[in-house]
C-alpha positions as CSV (number, residue, x, y, z in Angstrom):
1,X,4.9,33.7,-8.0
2,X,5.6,31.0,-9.3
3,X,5.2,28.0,-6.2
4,X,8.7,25.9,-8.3
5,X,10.7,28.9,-8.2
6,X,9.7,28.9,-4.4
7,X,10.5,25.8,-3.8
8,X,13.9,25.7,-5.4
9,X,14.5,29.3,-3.2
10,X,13.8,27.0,-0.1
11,X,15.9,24.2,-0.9
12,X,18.6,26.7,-1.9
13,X,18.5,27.1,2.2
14,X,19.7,23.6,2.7
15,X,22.7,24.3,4.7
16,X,26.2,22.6,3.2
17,X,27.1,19.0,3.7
18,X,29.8,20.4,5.8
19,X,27.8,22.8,8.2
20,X,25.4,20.0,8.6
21,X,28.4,17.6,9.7
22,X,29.3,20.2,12.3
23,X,25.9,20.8,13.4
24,X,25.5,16.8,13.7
25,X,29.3,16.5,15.6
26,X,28.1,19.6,18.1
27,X,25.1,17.3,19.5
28,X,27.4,14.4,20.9
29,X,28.9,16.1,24.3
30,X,31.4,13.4,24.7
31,X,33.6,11.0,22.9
32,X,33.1,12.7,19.5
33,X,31.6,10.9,16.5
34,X,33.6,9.0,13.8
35,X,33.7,10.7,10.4
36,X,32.2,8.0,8.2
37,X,28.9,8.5,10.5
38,X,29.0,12.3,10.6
39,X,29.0,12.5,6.5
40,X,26.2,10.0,6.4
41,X,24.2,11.4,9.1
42,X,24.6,15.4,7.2
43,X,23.3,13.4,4.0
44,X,20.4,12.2,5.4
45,X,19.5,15.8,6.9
46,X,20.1,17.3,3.6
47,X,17.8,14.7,1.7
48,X,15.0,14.8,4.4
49,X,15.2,18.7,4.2
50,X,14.9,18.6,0.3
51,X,12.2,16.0,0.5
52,X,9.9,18.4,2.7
53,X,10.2,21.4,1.3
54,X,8.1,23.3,3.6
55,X,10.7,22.4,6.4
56,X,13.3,24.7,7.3
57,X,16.7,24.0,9.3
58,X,17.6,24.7,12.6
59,X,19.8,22.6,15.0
60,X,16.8,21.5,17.1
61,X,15.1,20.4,13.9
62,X,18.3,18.3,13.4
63,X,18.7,17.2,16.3
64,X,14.9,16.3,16.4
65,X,15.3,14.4,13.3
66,X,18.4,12.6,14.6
67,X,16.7,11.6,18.3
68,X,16.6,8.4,17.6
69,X,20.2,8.0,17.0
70,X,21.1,10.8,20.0
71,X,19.2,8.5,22.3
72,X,18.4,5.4,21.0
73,X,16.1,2.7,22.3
74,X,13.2,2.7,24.0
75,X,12.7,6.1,25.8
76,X,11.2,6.5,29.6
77,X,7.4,7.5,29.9
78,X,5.7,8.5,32.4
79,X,2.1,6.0,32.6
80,X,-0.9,8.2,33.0
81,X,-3.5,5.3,32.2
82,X,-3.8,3.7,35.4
83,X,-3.1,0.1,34.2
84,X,-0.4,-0.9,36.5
85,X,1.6,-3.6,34.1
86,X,1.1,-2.2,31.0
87,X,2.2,-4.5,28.0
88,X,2.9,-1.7,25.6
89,X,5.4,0.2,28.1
90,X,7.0,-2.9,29.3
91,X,4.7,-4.5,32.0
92,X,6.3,-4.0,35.7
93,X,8.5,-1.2,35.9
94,X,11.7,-1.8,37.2
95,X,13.6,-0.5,40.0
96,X,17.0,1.7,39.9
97,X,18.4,0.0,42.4
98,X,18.0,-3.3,41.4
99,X,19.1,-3.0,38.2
100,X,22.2,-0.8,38.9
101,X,23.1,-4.2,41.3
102,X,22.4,-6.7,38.8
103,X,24.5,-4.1,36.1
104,X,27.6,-4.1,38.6
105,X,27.8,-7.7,38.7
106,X,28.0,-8.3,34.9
107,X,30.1,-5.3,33.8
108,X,33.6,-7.0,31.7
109,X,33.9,-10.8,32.0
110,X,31.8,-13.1,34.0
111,X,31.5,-16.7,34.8
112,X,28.3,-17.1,33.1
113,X,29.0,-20.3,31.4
114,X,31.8,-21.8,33.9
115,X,31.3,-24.5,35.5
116,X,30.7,-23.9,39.8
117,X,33.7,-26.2,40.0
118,X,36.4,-26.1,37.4
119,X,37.1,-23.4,34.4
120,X,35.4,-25.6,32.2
121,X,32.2,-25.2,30.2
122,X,28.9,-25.3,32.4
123,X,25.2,-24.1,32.2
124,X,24.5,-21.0,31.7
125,X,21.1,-21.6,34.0
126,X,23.0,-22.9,36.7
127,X,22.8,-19.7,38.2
128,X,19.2,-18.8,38.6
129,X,18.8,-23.2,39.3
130,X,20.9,-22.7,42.8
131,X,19.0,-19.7,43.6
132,X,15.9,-21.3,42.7
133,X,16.5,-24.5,45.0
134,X,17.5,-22.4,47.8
135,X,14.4,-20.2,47.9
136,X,11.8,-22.7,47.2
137,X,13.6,-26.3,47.7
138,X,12.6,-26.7,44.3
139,X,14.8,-30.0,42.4
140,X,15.6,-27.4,39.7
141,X,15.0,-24.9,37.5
142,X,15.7,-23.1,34.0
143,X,15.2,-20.1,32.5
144,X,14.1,-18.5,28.9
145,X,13.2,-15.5,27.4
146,X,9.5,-15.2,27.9
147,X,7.0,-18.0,29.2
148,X,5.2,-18.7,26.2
149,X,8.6,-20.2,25.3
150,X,9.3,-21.8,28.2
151,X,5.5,-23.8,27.7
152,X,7.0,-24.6,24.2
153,X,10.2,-26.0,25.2
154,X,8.2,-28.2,28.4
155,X,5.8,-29.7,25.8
156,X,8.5,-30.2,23.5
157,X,10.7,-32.1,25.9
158,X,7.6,-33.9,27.6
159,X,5.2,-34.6,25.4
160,X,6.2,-34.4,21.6
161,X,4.5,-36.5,19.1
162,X,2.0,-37.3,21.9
163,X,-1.2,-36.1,23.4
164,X,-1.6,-32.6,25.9
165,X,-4.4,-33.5,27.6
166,X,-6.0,-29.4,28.7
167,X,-9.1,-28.2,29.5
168,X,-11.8,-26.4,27.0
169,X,-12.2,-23.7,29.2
170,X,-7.9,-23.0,29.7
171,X,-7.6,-22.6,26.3
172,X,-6.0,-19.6,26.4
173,X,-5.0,-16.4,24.0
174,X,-2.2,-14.4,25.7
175,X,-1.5,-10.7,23.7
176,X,-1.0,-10.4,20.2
177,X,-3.2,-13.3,19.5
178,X,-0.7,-15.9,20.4
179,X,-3.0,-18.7,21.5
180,X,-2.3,-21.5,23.4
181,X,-3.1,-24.3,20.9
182,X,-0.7,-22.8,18.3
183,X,1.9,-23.1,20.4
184,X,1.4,-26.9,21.3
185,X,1.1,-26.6,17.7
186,X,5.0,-25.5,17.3
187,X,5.9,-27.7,20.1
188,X,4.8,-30.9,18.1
189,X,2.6,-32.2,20.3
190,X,-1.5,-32.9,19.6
191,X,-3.9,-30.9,21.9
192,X,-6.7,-33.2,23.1
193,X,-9.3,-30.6,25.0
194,X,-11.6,-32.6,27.7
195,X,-14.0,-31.1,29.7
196,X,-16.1,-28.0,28.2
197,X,-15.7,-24.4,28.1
198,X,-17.2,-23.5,31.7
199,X,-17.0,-27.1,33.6
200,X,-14.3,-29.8,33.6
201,X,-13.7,-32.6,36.1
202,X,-11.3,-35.0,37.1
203,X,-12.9,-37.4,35.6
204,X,-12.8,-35.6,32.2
205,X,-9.0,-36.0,31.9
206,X,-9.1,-39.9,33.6
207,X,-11.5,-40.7,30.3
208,X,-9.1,-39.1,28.3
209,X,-6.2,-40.9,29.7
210,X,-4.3,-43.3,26.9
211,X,-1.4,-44.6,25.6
212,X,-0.5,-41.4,23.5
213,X,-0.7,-39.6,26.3
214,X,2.1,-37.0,27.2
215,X,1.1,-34.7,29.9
216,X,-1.2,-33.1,31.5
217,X,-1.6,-29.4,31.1
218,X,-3.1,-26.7,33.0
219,X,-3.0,-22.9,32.5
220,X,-4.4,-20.4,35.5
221,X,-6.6,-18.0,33.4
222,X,-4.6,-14.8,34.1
223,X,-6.1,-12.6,31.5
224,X,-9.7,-13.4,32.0
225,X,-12.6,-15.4,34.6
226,X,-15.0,-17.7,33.7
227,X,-18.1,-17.3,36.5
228,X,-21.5,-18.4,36.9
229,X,-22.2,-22.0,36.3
230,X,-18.3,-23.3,36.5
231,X,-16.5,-26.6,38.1
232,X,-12.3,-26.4,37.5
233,X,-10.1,-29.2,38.3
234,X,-7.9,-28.3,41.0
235,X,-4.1,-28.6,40.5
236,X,-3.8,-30.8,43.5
237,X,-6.3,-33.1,42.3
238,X,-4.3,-32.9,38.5
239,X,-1.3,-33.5,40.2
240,X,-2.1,-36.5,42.0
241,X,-3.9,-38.2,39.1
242,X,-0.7,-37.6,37.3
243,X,1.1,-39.4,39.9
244,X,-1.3,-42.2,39.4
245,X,-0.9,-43.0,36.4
246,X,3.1,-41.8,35.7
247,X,2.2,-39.0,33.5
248,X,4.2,-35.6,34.2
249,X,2.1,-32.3,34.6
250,X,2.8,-28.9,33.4
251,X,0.7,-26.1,35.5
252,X,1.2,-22.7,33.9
253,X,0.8,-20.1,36.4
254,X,1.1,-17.2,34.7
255,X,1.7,-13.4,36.7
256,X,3.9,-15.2,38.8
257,X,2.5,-13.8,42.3
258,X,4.6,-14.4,45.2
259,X,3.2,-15.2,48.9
260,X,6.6,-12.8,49.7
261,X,5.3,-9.7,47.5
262,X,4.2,-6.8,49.6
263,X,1.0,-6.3,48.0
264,X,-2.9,-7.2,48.2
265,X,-3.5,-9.2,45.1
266,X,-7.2,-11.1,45.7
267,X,-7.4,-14.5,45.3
268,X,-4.5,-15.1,43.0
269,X,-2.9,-18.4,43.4
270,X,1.3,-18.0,44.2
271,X,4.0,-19.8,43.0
272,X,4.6,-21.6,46.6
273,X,0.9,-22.8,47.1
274,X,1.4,-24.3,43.4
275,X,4.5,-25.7,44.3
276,X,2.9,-27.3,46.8
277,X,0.6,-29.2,44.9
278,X,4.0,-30.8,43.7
279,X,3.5,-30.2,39.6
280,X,6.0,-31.5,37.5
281,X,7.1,-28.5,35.7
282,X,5.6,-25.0,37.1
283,X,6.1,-22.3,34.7
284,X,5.5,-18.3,35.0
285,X,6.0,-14.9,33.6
286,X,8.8,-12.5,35.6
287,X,7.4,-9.4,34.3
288,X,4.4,-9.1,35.7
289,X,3.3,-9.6,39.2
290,X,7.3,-10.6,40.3
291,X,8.2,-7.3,38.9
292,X,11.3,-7.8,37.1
293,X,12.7,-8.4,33.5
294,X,10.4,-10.5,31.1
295,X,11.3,-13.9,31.2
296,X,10.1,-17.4,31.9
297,X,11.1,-19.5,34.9
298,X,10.8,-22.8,34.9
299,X,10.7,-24.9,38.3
300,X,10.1,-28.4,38.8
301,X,11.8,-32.1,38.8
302,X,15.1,-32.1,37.5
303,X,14.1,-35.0,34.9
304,X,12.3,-33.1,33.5
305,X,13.9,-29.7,33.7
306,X,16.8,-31.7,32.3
307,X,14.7,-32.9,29.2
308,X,14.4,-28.8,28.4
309,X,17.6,-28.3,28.9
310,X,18.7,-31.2,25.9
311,X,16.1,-29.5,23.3
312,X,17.7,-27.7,19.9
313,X,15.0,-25.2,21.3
314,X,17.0,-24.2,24.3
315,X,19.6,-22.9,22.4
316,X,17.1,-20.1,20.6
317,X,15.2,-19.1,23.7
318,X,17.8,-19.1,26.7
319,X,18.2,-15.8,28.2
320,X,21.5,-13.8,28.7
321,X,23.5,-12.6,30.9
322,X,21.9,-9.4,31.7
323,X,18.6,-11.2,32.1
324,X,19.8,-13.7,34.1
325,X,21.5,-11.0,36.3
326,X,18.6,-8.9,37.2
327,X,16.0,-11.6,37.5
328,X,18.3,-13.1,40.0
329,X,18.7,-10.1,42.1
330,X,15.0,-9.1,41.7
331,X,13.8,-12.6,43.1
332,X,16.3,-11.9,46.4
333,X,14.8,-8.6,46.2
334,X,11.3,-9.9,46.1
335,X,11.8,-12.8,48.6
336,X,13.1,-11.4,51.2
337,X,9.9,-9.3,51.3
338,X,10.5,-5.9,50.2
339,X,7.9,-4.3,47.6
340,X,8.4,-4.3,44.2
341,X,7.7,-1.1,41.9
342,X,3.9,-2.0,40.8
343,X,3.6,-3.1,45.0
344,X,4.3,0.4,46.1
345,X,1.6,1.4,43.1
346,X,-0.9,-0.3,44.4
347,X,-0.5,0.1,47.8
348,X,-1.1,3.7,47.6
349,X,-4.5,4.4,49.3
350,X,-7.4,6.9,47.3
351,X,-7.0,9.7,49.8
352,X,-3.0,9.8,48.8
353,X,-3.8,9.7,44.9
354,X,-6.8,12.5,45.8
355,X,-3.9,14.9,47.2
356,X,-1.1,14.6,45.0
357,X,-3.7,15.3,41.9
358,X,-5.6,18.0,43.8
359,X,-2.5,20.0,44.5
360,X,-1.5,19.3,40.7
361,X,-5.0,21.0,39.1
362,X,-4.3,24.0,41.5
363,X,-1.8,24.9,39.1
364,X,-3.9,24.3,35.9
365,X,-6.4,26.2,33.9
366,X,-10.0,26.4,34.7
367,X,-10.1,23.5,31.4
368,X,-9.3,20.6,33.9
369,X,-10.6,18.7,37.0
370,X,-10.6,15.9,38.9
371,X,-12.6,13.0,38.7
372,X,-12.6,9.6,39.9
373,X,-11.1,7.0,38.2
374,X,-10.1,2.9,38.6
375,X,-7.1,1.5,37.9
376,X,-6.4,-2.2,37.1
377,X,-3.0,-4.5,37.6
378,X,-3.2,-5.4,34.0
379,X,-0.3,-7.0,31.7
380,X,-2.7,-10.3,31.6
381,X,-3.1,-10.4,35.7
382,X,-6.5,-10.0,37.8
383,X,-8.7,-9.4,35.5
384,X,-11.9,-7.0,36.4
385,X,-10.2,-5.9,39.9
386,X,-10.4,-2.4,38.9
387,X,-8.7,-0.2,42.2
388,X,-10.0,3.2,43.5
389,X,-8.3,6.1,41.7
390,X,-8.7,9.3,40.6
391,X,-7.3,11.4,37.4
392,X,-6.5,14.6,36.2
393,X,-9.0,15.5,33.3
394,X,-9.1,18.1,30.8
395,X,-12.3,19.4,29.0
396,X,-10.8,22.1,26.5
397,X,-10.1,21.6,22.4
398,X,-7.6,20.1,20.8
399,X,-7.4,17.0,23.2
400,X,-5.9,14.6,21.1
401,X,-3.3,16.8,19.9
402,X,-2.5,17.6,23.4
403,X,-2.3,13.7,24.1
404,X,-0.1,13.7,21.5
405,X,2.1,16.8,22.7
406,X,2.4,15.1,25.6
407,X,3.3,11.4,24.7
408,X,6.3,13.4,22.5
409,X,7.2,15.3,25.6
410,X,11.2,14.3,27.3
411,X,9.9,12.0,29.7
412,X,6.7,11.5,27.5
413,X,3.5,11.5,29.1
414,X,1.1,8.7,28.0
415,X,-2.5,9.5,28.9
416,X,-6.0,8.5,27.6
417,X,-9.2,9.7,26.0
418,X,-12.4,8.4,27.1
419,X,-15.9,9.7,27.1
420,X,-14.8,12.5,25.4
421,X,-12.2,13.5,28.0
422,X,-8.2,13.6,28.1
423,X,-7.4,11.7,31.2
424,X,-4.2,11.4,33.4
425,X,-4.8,8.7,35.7
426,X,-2.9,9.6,39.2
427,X,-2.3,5.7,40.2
428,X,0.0,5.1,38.1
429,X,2.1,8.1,38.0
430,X,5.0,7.6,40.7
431,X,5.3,10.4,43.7
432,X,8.4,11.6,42.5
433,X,7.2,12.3,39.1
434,X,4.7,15.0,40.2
435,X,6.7,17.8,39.3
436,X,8.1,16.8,35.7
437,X,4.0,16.1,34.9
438,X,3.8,19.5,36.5
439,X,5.9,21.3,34.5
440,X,4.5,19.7,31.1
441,X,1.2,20.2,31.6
442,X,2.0,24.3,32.6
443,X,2.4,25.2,29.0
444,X,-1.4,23.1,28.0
445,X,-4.7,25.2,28.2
């Protein structure tokens, strides 16, 4: 037979524009769908369907096709790799309830940008400022989008077309290969590195010490240790040397760890024992060890917040109101001492994480197992403290397809293969999602 002949029979299967525009207006349940999108929407099924000729229509094809548009945005997963703040699923997960809070509150019209005492036009910041002072008797505070802005807009304010006096060894690349120099690049200000790579002293940045100089910068190495043969300037000691000499000092924290979080975290330094040291600008990430949306806080003296504040930068990195609503009610959340999502995580104990994934493989094939594992914090915080766990593993064919299977799954299931084995790592899957992992993996060898 000829295979044209065949392929015009199958495309003479396309159903009408019309059935397709029926098909598409059967998968919204509620409020309809305007006309102008339904047409456009049967279109685009019609040309996908005569661009793969092999493919044949059904509504669950369509609606397939369509998911994007059905449920847009990203979709919930459940983490199977056992890296706690995972940057590629969003870093700390966040929790219902505080969301749903920080939701209620900005639902219709808010005072977001009113002034505390008049109907008149105020700062938007002002809101996470008086929390800030409150909880840590800080002078003030801002907020923008991410911290890697928030170090931009500091050197920007405090030190442009001067000198950022850092340390070789704090150099740092965050994820994606942002490094740290580029941005002092964008912030117009000249790095001048003193020290070297695994030893710096005070004396190092006094040498350094000029006319053209701007700040002082430090940056906690989050995402990596340097060990062995090693000397670091302590922040107090940057701090007061600062003081000294009337040059302002910007200490990037990073995870943004908490002496209130309910969780064992090793020997990472917390926002209060940095505050402590009295830096002129402290800056961290909220999306990682704090738990909540991603963000960067900025705390410090109000000159200098101030200065921020005043930068044509501000205007491109401020957060909105739905950031500013849930970071707010996460840091009440946070300080007032009860755990956070990746807290609970790691607080579970090997003998917990050995259940749960023992009674899961008790209702799997003969193909899987379970083995022990470690899990890690991750999302650029305590590097090398891998944690006891365990995983789920499968030692059948077709792993990576059923990797795949699973990751396409509604919730999708992300897990990893290593040493030649599909792994579901138990320490990052929550209690309560036990049974949906259950049910997906019931239909895999």
């Amino acid at each position: 037979m000829d295979p044209t002949a065949e392929t015009r029979d199958q495309r003479a299967q396309i159903p009408s524009i019309n059935k397709l525009k029926q098909a598409v207006a059967g998968f919204w349940t509620e409020g309809g769908c305007d006309d102008r999108l339904l047409l456009r929407l049967a279109r685009y099924l019609a040309d996908s369907l005569r661009a793969e000729p092999q493919t044949r229509w059904s509504p669950e094809w369509g609606r397939r096709r369509l998911q994007p548009l059905l449920a847009p945005g990203p979709r919930p997963l459940i983490n199977a790799t056992g890296i706690m703040l995972h940057t590629n699923m969003g870093r700390a997960p966040l929790q219902a309830a505080v969301v749903q809070a920080a939701l209620a509150r900005v639902q219709g019209y808010t005072d977001l940008e009113l002034a505390e005492d008049s109907a008149r036009r105020g700062r938007r910041d002002r809101h996470i400022a008086g929390l800030a002072r409150l909880l840590w008797g800080v002078e003030d505070a801002t907020l923008v989008n991410n911290a890697a802005a928030a170090v931009a807009l500091a050197l920007t304010a405090v030190a442009r077309d001067r000198e950022t006096l850092v340390s070789r060894g704090e150099l740092i690349e965050i994820g994606g290969s942002f490094r740290l120099p580029d941005v002092m690049t964008q912030a117009g200000t000249r790095l001048r590195e003193v020290g070297t790579t695994n030893r710096t002293r005070l004396v190092d940045y006094e040498q350094a010490l000029g006319d053209q100089t701007g700040c002082l910068f430090k940056a906690h190495p989050s995402n990596y240790r340097v060990e062995g043969f090693t000397e670091e300037t302590s922040l107090a000691d940057l701090t007061e040397l600062g003081r000294r000499h009337d040059v302002p000092v910007i200490y990037d924290l990073g995870g943004g760890y908490t002496e209130h979080l309910a969780a064992v975290v090793g020997d990472e330094p917390s926002i209060e024992a940095a505050l402590a040291c009295a830096p002129d600008l402290l800056i961290f990430s909220c999306d990682k060890l704090l738990g909540g949306v991603q963000a960067g806080l900025v705390l410090g003296r109000a000159e200098y917040v101030d200065r921020m504040r005043c930068q044509t930068l501000m205007r491109m990195v401020r957060a909105d109101k739905l950031t500013i609503s849930i970071l707010c009610h996460q840091l009440v959340h946070v300080q007032r001492g009860l755990p956070t999502a990746t807290a609970l995580m790691a607080a579970q104990t090997i003998a917990d994480l050995e259940r749960r994934a023992a009674q899961l493989v008790s209702r799997l094939g003969p193909l899987w197992r379970v083995e022990p594992d470690s899990a890690y914090i991750g999302g650029g915080s305590l590097p090398g403290q891998a944690r006891p766990s365990c995983a789920l593993v499968y030692d059948g064919p077709d792993k990576q397809r059923l990797a795949d299977d699973l990751r396409r799954a509604e919730p999708g299931v992300l897990a990893t293969i290593r040493g030649g084995l599909l792994r579901l790592n138990m320490a990052t899957v929550f209690p309560e999602q036990d049974a949906v992992l259950a049910a997906h993996l019931a239909t895999a060898p």
